[in-house]
C-alpha positions in Angstrom: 98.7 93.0 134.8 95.5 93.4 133.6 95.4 95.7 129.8 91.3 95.6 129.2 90.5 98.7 130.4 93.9 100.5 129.0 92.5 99.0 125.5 89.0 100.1 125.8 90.0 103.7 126.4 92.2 103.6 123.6 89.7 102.4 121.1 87.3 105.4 122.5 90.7 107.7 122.1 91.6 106.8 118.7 88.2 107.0 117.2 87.1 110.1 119.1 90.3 112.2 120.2 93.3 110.8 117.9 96.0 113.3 118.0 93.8 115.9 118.4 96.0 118.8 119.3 98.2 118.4 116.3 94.9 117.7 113.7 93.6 120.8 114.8 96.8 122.7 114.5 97.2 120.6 110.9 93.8 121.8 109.3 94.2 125.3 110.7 97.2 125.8 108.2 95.7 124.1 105.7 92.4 126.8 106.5 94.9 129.5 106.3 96.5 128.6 103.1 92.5 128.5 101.5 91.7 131.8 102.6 95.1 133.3 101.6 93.0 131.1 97.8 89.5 132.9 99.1 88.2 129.8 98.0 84.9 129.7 99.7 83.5 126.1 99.4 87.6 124.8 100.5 87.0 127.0 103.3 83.5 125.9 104.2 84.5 122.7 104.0 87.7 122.8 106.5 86.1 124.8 109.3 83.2 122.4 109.0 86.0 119.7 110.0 87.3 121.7 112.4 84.1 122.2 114.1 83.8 118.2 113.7 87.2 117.4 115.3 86.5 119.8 118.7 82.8 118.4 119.1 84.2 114.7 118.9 87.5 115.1 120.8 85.1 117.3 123.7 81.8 114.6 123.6 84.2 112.1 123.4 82.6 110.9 119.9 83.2 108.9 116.9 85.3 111.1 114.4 83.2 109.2 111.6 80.1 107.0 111.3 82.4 104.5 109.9 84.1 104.0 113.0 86.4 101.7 111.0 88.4 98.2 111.7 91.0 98.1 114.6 94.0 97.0 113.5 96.5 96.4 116.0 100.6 96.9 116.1 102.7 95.5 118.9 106.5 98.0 119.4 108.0 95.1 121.7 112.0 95.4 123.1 114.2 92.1 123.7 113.2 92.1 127.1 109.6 92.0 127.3 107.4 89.3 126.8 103.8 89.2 125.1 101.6 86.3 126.3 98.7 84.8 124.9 97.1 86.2 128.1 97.7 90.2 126.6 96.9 88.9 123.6 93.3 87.6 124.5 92.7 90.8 127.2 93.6 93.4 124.0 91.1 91.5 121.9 88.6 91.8 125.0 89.6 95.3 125.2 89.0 95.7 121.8 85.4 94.4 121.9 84.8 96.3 125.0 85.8 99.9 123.1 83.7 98.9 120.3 80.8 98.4 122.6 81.1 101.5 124.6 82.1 103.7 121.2 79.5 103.0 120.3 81.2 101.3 116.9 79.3 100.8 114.2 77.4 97.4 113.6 79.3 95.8 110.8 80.6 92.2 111.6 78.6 89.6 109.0 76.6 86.5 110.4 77.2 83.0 109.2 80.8 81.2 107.7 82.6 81.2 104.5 80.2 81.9 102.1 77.4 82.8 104.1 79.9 85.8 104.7 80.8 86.7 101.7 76.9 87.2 100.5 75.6 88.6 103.4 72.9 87.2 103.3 72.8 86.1 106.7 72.7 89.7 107.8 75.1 91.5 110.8 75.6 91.1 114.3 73.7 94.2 116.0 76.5 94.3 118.6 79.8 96.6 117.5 81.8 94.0 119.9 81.6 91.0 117.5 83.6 92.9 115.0 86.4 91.1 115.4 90.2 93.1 114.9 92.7 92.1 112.3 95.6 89.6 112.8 98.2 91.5 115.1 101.3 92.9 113.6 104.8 92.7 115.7 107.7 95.2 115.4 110.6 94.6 117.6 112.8 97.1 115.5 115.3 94.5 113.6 113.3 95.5 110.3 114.9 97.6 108.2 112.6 100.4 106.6 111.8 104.0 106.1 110.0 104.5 109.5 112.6 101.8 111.4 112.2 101.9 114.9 115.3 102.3 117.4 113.4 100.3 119.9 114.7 100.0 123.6 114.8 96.8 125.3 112.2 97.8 128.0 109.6 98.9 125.6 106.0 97.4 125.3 104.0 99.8 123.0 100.3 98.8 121.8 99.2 100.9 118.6 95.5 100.6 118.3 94.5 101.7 114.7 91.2 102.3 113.0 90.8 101.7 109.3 87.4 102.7 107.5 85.8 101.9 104.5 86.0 104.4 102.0 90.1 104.8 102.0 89.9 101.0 101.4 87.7 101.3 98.3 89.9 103.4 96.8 93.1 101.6 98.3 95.4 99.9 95.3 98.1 96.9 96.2 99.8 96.4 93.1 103.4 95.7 91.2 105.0 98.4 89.8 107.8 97.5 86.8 110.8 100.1 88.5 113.0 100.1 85.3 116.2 101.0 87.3 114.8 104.5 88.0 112.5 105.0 91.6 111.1 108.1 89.9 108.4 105.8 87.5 107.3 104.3 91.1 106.5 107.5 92.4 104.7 108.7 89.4 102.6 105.7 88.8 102.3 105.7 92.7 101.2 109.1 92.3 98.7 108.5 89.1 97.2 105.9 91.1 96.5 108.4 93.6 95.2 111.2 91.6 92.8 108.6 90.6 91.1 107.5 93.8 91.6 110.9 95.4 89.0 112.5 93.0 86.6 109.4 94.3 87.1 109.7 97.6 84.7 112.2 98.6 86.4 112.7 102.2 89.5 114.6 101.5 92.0 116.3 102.5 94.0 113.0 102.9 97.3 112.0 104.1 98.4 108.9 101.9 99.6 106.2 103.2 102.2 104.0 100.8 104.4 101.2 101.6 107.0 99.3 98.9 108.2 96.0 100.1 108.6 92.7 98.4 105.1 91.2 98.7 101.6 92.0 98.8 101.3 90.9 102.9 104.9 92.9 103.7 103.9 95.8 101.1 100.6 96.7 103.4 102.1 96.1 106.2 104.5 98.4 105.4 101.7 101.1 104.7 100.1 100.7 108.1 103.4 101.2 109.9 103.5 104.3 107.7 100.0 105.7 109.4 101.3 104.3 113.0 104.7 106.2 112.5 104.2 108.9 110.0 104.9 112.6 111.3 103.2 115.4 109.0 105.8 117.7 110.5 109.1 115.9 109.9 108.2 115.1 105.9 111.3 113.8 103.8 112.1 114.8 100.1 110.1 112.3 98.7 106.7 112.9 101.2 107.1 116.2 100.1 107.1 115.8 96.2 104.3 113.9 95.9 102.3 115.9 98.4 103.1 118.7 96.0 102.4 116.7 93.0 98.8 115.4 94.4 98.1 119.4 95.7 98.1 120.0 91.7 95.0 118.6 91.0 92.9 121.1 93.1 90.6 118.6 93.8 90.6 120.5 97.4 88.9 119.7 100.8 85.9 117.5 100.5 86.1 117.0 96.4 85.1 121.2 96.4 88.1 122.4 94.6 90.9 123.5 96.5 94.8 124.2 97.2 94.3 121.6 99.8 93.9 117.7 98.4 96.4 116.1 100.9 98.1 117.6 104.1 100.7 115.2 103.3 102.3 111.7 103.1 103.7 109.0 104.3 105.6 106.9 102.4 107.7 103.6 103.8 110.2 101.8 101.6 111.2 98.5 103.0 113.6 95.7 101.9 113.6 95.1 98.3 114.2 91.9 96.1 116.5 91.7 92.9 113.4 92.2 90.6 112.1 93.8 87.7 109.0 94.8 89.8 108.1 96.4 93.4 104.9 95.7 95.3 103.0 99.0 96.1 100.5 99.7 98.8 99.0 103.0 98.3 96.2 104.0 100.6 94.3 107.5 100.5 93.1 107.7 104.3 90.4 110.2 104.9 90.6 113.6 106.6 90.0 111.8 110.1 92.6 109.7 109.8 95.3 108.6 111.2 93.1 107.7 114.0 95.3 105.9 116.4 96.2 105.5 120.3 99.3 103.9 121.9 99.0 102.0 125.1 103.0 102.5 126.6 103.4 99.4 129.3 107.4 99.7 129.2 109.8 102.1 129.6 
């Protein structure tokens, strides 16, 4: 079985079309909910992304000029098998998407250093942006978003992560004191914080608690693969709320309208004074994701 051209469509999908029927019917609410405001620059700025969602999901074009970094997560069941052979046709796949995007030129010449200054300059081709290490969920994991994964599944979740929600992004320990409400308000001051610096708003924040920095973000980008904005538990809910209170509004205009919502995913936790939080503010065009489903 050969995956390229399944993974090159997807990278066009997720960057161009991502969810687009639910988006639209997402920001329309949140368009309603500003007029019922009359808060003219809020509503400016939401039919202005609405406008930008059709036009991209219809031309097949990127959401965004930073047509982000792929990141990639694997939903394998006990019975199938992933070989280095997917492996190596999904990064091929990859590069191939990228090339046809067109992504956006931003791998960096030369090694360690060299990379680091830049100074070597980039690679004009999108392809030689290379993805991020893969990330494998065969549903043992216990967390907020656990999968019920059967046997027969094989699921590829391309995701694209840009620049500016990673500026703002914090991973960082929080001291819980016995009490999970000082994690969700220093989660939440955190937020406030980048949110007003973002520029790209509304957002749908992305949080994951685990016991290390590596397992935290993982945990956050599981969140964006799995996250529903229409099934949003008690605690989604209250810091959506809480973040809506600071009228920062659509685009950084002022506005009812800071996030659409949240995803939060709590994973195993160690006997600590501390939890590891990743807290990421993802921009109005994200989640921008695609799922390749080669099982049942």
């Amino acid at each position: 079985m050969d995956i390229r051209k399944k993974v090159q469509n997807a990278v066009i999908e997720a960057s161009s079309s991502s969810r687009y029927i639910d988006k639209i019917a997402i920001f329309e609410k949140a368009l309603d909910l500003e007029k019922n405001g009359s808060n003219e620059n809020a509503i400016w700025a939401l039919e202005l992304i609405i406008k930008n969602l059709k036009i991209a999901n219809n031309k097949k074009l990127p959401l965004c000029d930073d047509t982000g970094i792929p990141h990639v997560v694997v939903e394998i069941g006990s019975k199938m098998v992933l070989s280095g052979e997917m492996i190596h046709q999904i990064n091929e796949g990859i590069s191939k998407g990228l090339e046809n995007l067109p992504g956006r030129p931003m791998a960096v010449k030369g090694i360690d250093i060299e990379r680091l200054n830049q100074n070597k300059g980039l690679f004009d081709e999108p392809s030689m942006l290379n993805p991020a290490n893969f990330i494998i969920d065969d549903g043992f994991y216990e967390s907020s978003y656990k999968r019920d994964i059967n046997p027969d599944t094989l699921n590829i979740h391309i995701i694209l992560l840009g620049g500016g929600p990673e500026i703002r992004a914090k991973t960082y320990r929080i001291f819980h004191k016995n009490d999970y409400n000082n994690i969700l308000n220093e989660t939440i001051t955190w937020l406030k914080d980048s949110l007003k610096l973002l520029g790209c708003t509304p957002s749908i924040p992305s949080i994951g608690i685990g016991r290390t920095h590596l397992e935290a973000n993982q945990l956050m980008l599981k969140a964006l693969i799995y996250g529903d904005l229409k099934k949003q538990s008690k605690i989604e809910n209250y810091i959506s709320n809480e973040l809506n209170k600071t009228n920062i509004g659509p685009l950084g205009l002022s506005g009812n309208m800071t996030v659409l919502g949240t995803f939060i995913n709590i994973g195993p936790q160690r006997a600590s004074g501390v939890r590891i939080i990743a807290s990421r503010p993802s921009c109005f065009v994200e989640p921008r994701i695609s799922t390749i489903k080669l099982g049942e």
